[in-house]
Structure formats: C-alpha cells, structure tokens
C-alpha positions as CSV (number, residue, x, y, z in Angstrom):
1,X,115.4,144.1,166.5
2,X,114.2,147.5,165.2
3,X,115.7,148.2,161.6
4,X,118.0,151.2,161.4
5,X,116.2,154.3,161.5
6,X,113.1,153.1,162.4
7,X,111.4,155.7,165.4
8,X,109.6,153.7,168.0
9,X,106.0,155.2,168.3
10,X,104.0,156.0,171.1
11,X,101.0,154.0,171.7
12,X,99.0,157.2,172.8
13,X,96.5,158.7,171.2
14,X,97.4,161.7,168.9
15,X,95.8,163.7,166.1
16,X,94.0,167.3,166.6
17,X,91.3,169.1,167.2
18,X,88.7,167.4,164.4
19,X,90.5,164.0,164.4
20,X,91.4,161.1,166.8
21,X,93.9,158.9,166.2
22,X,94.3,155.5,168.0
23,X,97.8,153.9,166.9
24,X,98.3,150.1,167.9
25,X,102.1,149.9,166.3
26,X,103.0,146.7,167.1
27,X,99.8,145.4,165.0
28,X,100.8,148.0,162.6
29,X,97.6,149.5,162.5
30,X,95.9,153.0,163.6
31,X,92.4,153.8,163.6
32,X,91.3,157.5,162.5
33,X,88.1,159.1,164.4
34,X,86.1,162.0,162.9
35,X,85.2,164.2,165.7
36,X,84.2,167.7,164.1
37,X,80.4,167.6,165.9
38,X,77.4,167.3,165.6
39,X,77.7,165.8,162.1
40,X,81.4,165.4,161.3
41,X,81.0,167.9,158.3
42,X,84.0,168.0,156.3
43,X,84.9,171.8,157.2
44,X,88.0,173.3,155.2
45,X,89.8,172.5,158.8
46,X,89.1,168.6,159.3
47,X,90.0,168.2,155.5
48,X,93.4,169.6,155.7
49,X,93.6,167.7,159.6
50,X,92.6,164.6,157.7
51,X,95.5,165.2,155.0
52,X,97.7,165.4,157.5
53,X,96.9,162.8,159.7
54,X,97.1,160.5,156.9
55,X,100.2,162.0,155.0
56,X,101.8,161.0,159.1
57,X,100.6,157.8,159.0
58,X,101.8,156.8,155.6
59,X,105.0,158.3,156.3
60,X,105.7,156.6,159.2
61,X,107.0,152.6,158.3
62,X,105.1,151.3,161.4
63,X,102.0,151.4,159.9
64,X,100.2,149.7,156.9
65,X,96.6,149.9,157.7
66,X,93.7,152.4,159.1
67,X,90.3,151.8,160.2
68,X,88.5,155.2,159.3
69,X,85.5,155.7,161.7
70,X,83.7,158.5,163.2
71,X,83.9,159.6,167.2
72,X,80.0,161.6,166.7
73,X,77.1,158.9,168.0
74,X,74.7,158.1,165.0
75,X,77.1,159.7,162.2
76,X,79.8,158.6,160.0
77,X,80.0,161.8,158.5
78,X,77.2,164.6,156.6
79,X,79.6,165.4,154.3
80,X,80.5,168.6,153.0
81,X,80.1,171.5,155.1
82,X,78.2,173.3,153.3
83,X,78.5,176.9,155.5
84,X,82.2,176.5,153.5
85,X,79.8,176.8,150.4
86,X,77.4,179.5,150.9
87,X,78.3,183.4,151.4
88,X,81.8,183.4,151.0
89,X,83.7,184.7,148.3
90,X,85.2,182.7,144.8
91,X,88.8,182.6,146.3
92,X,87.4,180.7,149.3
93,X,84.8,178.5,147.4
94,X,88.4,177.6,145.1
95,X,90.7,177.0,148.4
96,X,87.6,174.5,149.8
97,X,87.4,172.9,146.7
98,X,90.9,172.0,146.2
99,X,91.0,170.5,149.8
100,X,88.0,168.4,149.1
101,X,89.7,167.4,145.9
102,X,93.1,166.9,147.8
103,X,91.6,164.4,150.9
104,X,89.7,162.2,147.5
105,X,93.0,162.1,145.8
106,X,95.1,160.9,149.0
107,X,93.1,158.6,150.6
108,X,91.9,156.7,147.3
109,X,95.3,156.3,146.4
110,X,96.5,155.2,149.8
111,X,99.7,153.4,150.4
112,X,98.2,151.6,153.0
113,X,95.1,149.6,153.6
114,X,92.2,151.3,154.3
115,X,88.7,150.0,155.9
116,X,86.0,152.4,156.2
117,X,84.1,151.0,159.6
118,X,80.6,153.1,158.9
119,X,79.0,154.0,162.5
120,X,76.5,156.1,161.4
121,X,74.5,157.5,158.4
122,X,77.0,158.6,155.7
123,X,75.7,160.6,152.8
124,X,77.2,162.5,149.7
125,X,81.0,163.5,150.8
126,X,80.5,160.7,153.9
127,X,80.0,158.3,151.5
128,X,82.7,159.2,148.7
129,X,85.2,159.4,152.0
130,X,83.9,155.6,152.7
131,X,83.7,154.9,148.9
132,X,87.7,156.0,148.5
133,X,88.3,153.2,151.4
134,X,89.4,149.7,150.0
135,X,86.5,147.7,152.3
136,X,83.7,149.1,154.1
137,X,81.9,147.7,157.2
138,X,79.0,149.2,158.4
139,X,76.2,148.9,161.0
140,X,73.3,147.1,160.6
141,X,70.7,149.7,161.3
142,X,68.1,150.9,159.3
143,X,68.4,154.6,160.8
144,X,71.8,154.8,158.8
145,X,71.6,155.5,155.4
146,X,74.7,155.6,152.6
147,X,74.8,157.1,149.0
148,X,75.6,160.4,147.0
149,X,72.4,161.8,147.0
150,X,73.4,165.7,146.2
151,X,70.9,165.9,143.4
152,X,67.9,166.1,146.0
153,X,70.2,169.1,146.9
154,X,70.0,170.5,143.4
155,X,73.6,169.9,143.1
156,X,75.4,167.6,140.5
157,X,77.7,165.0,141.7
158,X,81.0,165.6,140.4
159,X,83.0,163.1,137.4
160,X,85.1,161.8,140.3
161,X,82.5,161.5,142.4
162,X,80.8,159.3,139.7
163,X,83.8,157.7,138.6
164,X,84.1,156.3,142.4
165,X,80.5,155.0,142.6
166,X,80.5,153.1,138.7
167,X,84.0,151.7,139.9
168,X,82.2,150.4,143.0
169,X,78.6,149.0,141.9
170,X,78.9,149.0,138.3
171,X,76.9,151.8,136.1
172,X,73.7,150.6,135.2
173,X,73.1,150.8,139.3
174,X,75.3,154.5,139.6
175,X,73.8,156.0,137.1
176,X,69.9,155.3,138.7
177,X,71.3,156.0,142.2
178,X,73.1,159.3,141.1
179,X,69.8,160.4,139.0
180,X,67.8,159.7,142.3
181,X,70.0,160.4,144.9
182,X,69.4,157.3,146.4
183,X,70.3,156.7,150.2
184,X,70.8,153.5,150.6
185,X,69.6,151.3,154.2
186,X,72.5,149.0,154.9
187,X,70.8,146.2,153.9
188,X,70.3,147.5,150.5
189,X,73.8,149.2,150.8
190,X,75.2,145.7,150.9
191,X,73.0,144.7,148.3
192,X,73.7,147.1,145.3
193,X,77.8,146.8,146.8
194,X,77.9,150.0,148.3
195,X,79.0,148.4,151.6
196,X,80.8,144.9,151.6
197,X,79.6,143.6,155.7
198,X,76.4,144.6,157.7
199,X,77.2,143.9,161.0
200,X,75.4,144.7,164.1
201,X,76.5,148.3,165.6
202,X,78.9,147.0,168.5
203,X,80.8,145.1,166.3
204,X,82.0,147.3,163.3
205,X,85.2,148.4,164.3
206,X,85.8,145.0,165.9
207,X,84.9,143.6,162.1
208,X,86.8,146.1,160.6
209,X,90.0,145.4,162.3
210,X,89.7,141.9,161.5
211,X,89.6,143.0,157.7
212,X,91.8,144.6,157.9
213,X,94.3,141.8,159.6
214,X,93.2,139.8,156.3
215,X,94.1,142.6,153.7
216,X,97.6,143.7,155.5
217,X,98.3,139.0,154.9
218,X,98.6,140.3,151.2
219,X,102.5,141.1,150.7
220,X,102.2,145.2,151.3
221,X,104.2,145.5,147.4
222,X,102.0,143.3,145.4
223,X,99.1,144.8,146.7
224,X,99.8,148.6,146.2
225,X,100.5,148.0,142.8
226,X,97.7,146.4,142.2
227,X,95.7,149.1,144.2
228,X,97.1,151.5,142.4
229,X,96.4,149.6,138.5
230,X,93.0,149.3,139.8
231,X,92.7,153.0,140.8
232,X,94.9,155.7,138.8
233,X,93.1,156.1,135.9
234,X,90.4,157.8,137.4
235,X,92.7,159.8,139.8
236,X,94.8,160.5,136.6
237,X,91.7,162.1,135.0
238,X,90.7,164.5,137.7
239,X,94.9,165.6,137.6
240,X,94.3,166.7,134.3
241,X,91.6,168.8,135.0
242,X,92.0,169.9,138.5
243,X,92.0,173.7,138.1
244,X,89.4,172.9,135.2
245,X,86.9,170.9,138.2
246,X,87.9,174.1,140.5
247,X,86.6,176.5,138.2
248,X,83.1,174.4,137.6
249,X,82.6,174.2,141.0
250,X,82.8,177.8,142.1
251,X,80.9,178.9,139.5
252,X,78.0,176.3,139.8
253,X,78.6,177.3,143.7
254,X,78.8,181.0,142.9
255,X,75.4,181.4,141.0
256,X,72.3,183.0,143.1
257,X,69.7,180.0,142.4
258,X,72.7,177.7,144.0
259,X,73.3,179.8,146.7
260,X,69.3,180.8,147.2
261,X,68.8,177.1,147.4
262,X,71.7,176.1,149.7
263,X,70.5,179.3,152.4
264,X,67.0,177.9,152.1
265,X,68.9,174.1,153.0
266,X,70.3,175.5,155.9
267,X,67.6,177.4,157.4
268,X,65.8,174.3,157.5
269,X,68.6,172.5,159.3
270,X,68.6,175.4,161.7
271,X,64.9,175.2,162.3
272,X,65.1,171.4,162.6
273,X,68.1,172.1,165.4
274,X,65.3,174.9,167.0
C-alpha cells in the first residue's frame, strides 16, 4: 500500500529540451541523459535544466538513485560551454558562473545515490560532473579520455575543482594531473582512481544500474550522513567564498589574453567542424 501522500509517478519519459529523463519508480531509480548536441556542453540552459531535473528527483520520495549518462554518441560531456565564456559581458560571465557553481554544489551533495555511467570522452566540467557522482562506470575504449585538463586551455582549474580531484585520487596524483592536464584512457582512468569499472561500451549503463542496486542495499539514512561527513567540508569552503570564486572567475574570464586565447580555441573547433 502507497503511504499517505505519496504521488504515483508515470513511468514515461520526462525532462526538457537538454535533458532525458528515464524514471523506473518501482526500482526507485531514474536515469538522466545529456542531450545538448554535438558535445553536451554545459550551456547556461542545460545547467539550470540539470538543477532542476535533479532538485524533481530528489524531491520526489519515489526515487533514491540516478544513473547520469549522456544521449550524444561518443560524448559524455565537453564540459563547459565556452561560447558562455567569450564576448559576453561581466554580468553574464557572473550569472554562468554561479550556475556552474550551483549544478557542483547540488549534485555532490546529493540526497540520493548517484552513478556517473561515462559513454563517451569526458574532459574538464565532464569530468568534475562525473567526479561529483558517488561511482563511475565508464567504457572501455581508448578513444574516450577523462581528466581536468583546463591548463592546456591556459585556464586554472578552480579550488573546488581541485578539491574534488585530491578527494578522489589522492594529491600527489592531482597535483601532477592538474599541472599537466592529464586526460586520462580508461584504463589509466581506473588506474590512478579516476573511474572505479572499465567495462566494455554496451554494458555501462547495464553496470551502472547494477551499482547502483548495491549502493541504494545501504539503509538510505546511514548513508547520506555519511555522504555528507565525507563531503561538506569542501562544499562548506566554496559557500564561504562563492561571490569571492565569482568575482575570480570573471575577471580571469574578462582579461583580453583570456579571451584572445579562448577566440583562437574556438576558431580551431570551427575549422576542425569545416
């Protein structure tokens, strides 16, 4: 029997324009697929989609696990979209900023169990999106690469970002993958602890369902309070200093070498896509 004030949900498919989601209630479980194409770049749209998407999920009692996954062939996700960083204006630069800030802060604090089911290559914000997931599967092909490689952009990494990466492999192996802006095959992913399977490409979300039916056996109380000892002390930091990380960013965004090298990053994408 359904407990008082508990909604029945549909099974269909719901979501939005840049994100697909797949609910199974009666295992409890949804899973969320990035379709902003060609490269699932976090936009200023599919970040606040993604917020709430999640914020539905996590409201909703019927559901205490997502697999996170992308609906683009090839990609888990480029990361951020950096047209949302190049010729705008400081106001905008801010407003992106706090969204890519907000997503971090939501899903790495998650409520509910979250497996990051890697389809594709996933670097700088596709990785911290996977990084911010409690387990990661990804596919075992050499093509897809993983790691927060902004400083081959020119760009620093931000403290969160770091503080993600040394809470995941350690520092000794962040601090050399950070410097280099390592990108990481998935056999060298799983290696350094980037990734916690390989498995071959037709079975990730098939493995990362089946994670995630072994996380979601943990009594759901127990293991958010755990997840949460484990995690808010590097959320707690970047509260501190939100506005403070805002202001950093825009203006490291906002100076002409930055944006000089970003234009030049771009036209090279376009040519690539010519």
């Amino acid at each position: 029997m359904e407990p008082a004030g508990v909604v029945e949900v549909s099974t269909q498919r719901f979501g939005s324009q840049r994100l697909l989601v797949e609910p199974n209630p009666a295992a409890g479980v949804a899973v969320m697929k990035m379709k902003n194409p060609p490269v699932n770049s976090l936009s200023l749209e599919l970040l606040t989609e993604f917020v709430i998407n999640l914020e539905k999920l996590e409201n909703d009692k019927t559901f205490r696990g997502i697999v996170l996954t992308s609906d683009c062939p090839g990609i888990f996700s480029a990361g951020l979209d950096l047209t949302e960083m190049c010729g705008r204006n400081p106001a905008h630069y801010a407003e992106y900023w706090k969204a890519v800030q907000e997503l971090w802060l939501r899903l790495y604090l998650s409520n509910l169990v979250l497996i990051a089911a890697i389809n594709g290559a996933s670097p700088a914000g596709g990785c911290l999106i996977s990084l911010a997931c409690d387990y990661r599967v990804m596919a075992d092909n050499p093509k897809y690469t993983i790691g927060l490689n902004e400083t081959l952009l020119g760009i620093v990494a931000p403290f969160w970002f770091k503080d993600n990466l040394v809470n995941t492999i350690g520092h000794r192996a962040s601090e050399r993958a950070l410097q280099l802006g390592l990108l990481f095959p998935p056999t060298e992913a799983l290696q350094v602890g980037m990734v916690d399977r390989v498995v071959p490409e037709d079975q990730v979300q098939s493995t990362a369902l089946s994670v995630l039916a072994q996380w979601m056996a943990i009594p759901d109380h127990a293991r958010q309070l755990t997840k949460n000892m484990m995690r808010k002390p590097i959320t707690d930091l970047l509260l501190k200093q939100r506005d403070a990380d805002i202001q950093n960013f825009v203006s490291f965004i906002s100076r002409d070498s930055i944006q000089k090298s970003l234009q030049m990053y771009l036209a090279k994408l376009k040519q690539k896509k010519g």
